[in-house]
C-alpha positions as CSV (number, residue, x, y, z in Angstrom):
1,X,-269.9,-200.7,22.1
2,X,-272.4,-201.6,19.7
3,X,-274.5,-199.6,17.6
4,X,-277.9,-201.3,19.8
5,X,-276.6,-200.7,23.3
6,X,-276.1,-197.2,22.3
7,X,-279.5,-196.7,20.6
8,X,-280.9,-198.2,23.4
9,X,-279.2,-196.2,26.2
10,X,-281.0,-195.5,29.2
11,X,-279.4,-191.8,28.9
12,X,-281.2,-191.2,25.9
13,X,-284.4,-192.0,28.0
14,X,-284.1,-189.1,30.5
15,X,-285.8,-186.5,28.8
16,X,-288.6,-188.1,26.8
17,X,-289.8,-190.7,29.3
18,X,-289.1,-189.5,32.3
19,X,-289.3,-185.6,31.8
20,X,-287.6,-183.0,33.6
21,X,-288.6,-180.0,35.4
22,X,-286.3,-176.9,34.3
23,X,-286.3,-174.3,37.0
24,X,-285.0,-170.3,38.0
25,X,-284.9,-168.0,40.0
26,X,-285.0,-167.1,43.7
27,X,-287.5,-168.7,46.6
28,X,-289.2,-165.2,46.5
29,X,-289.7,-165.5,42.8
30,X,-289.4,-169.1,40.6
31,X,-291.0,-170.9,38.2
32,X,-290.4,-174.5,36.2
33,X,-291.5,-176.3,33.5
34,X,-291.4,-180.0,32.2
35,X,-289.6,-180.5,29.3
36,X,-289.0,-183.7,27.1
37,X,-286.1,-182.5,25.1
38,X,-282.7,-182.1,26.4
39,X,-279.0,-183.6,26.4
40,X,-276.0,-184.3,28.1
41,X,-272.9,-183.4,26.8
42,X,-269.2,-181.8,26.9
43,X,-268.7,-178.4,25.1
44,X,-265.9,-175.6,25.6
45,X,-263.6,-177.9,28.2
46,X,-261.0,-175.1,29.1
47,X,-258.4,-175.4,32.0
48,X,-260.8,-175.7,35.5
49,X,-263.3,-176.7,33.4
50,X,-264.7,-179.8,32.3
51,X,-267.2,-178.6,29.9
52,X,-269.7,-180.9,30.9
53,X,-273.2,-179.2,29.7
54,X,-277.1,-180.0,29.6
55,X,-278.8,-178.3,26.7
56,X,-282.5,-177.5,27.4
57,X,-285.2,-176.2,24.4
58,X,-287.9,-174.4,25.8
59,X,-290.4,-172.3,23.6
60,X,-290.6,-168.5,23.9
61,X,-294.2,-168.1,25.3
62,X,-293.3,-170.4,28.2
63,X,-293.0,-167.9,31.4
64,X,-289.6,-170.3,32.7
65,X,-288.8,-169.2,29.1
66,X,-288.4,-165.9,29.8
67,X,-287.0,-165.6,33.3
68,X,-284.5,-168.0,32.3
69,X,-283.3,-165.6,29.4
70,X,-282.9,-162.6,32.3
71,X,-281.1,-165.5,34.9
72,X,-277.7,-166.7,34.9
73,X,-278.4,-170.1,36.8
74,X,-280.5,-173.0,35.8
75,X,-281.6,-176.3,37.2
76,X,-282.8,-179.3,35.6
77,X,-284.3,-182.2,37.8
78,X,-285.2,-186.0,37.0
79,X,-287.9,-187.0,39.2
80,X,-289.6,-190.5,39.9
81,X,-292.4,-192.2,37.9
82,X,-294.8,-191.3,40.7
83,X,-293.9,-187.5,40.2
84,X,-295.7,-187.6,36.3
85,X,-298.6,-186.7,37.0
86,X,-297.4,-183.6,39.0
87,X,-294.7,-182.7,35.8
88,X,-297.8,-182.5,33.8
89,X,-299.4,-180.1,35.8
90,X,-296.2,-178.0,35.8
91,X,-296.4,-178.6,31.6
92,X,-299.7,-177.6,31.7
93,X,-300.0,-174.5,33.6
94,X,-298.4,-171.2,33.7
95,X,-296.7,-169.8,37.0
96,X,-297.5,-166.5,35.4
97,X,-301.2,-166.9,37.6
98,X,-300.4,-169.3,40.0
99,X,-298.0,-171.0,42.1
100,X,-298.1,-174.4,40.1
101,X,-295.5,-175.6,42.1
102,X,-297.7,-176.4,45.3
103,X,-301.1,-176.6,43.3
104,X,-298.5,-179.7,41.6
105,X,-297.5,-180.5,45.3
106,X,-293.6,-179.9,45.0
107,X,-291.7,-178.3,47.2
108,X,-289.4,-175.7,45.7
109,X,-285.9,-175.5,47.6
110,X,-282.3,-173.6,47.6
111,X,-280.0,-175.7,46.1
112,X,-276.0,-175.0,45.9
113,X,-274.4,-172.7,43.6
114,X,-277.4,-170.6,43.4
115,X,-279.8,-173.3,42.1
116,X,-283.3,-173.7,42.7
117,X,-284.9,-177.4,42.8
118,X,-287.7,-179.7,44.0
119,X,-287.4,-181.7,47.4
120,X,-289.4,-184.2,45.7
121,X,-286.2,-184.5,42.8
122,X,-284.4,-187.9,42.1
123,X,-281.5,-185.9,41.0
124,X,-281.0,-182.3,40.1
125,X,-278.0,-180.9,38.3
126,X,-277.6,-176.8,39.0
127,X,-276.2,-175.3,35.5
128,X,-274.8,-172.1,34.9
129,X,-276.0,-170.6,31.4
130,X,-273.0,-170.5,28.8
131,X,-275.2,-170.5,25.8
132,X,-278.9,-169.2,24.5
133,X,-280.4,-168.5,21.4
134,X,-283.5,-168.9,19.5
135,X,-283.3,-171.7,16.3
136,X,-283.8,-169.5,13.2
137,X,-286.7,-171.0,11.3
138,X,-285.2,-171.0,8.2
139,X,-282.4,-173.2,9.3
140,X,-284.6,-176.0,10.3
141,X,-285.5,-178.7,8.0
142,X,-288.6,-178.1,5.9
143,X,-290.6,-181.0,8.1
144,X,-289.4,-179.5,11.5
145,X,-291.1,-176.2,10.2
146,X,-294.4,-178.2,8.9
147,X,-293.8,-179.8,12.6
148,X,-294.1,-176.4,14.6
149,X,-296.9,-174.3,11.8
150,X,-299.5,-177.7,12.4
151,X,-298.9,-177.3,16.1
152,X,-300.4,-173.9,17.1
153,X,-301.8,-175.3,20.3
154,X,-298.5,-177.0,21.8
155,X,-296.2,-173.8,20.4
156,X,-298.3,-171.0,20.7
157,X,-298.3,-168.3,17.8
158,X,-296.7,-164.5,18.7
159,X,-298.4,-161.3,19.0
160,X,-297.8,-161.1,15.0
161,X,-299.7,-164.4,14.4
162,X,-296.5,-166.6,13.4
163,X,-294.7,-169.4,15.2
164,X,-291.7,-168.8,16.9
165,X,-289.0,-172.4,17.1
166,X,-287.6,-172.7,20.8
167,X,-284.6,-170.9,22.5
168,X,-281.7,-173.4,23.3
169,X,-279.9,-172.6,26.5
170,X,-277.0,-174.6,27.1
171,X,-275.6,-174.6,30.6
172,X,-272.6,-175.9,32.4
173,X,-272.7,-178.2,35.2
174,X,-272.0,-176.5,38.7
175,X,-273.2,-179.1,40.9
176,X,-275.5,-182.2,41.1
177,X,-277.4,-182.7,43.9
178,X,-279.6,-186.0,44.3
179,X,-282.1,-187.7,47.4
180,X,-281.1,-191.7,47.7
């Protein structure tokens, strides 16, 4: 493998071209949001386990934000170009007021394992959380914490008037589920 091929992966395109809706919860109660940063990867293989993970980064003041922290399942779903304008309204808008996900025209559904998708979904890979924590400002690099303070209306301050970095929740593959 060459060092081009690799940089030019269609993997690494998942997540900032094409998005990804990250959804929780019940049918009763749910909410997503599009996010543009994520990866695949193996972590903690132990026996009947294969370790295989996708890591999500979603900011505190998102709503998905904090039902995922109280939830124990996760999904994350690819979607078709035709679907981007929908996964901007669900980046947009808070479920916190509304149902975005039929104002966006998606239709949530049960998926196995205890996931919740989109009928609408390319693919959708139900994850069981493993991991979750919040970056600690002072660990990231002086330009990633210019990046985040110059940014107020994309990562929205706190209640004491400070920026918060995002939570990273790490979850383990359950199940993928796709529509051909």
């Amino acid at each position: 493998m060459d060092k081009t091929s690799l940089e030019n992966d269609p993997v690494f395109e998942l997540f900032s071209k094409h998005w990804a809706l990250v959804s929780t919860g019940t049918m009763e109660r749910h909410n997503a949001c599009t996010v543009s940063w994520g990866s695949f990867g193996i972590l903690w293989e132990r026996p009947g386990k294969s370790g295989k993970t996708i890591t999500v980064y979603l900011h505190p003041s998102r709503y998905t934000c904090e039902m995922l922290k109280e939830r124990d399942t996760f999904t994350v779903s690819f979607f078709e170009k035709e679907y981007q304008k929908a996964l901007g309204y669900m980046g947009s808008h808070t479920g916190r007021n509304e149902d975005k996900a039929k104002a966006a025209g998606l239709t949530p559904v049960e998926l196995p394992e205890g996931g919740l998708g989109f009928k609408e979904a390319k693919v959708s890979f139900v994850c069981r959380k493993i991991y979750q924590h919040m970056f600690t400002k002072e660990d990231l690099a002086p330009d990633i914490q210019e990046y985040y303070k110059g940014r107020p209306q994309a990562f929205p301050l706190n209640e004491k008037g400070e920026w918060e970095p995002h939570i990273v929740f790490v979850g383990e593959i359950k199940t993928v589920t796709g529509n051909e």
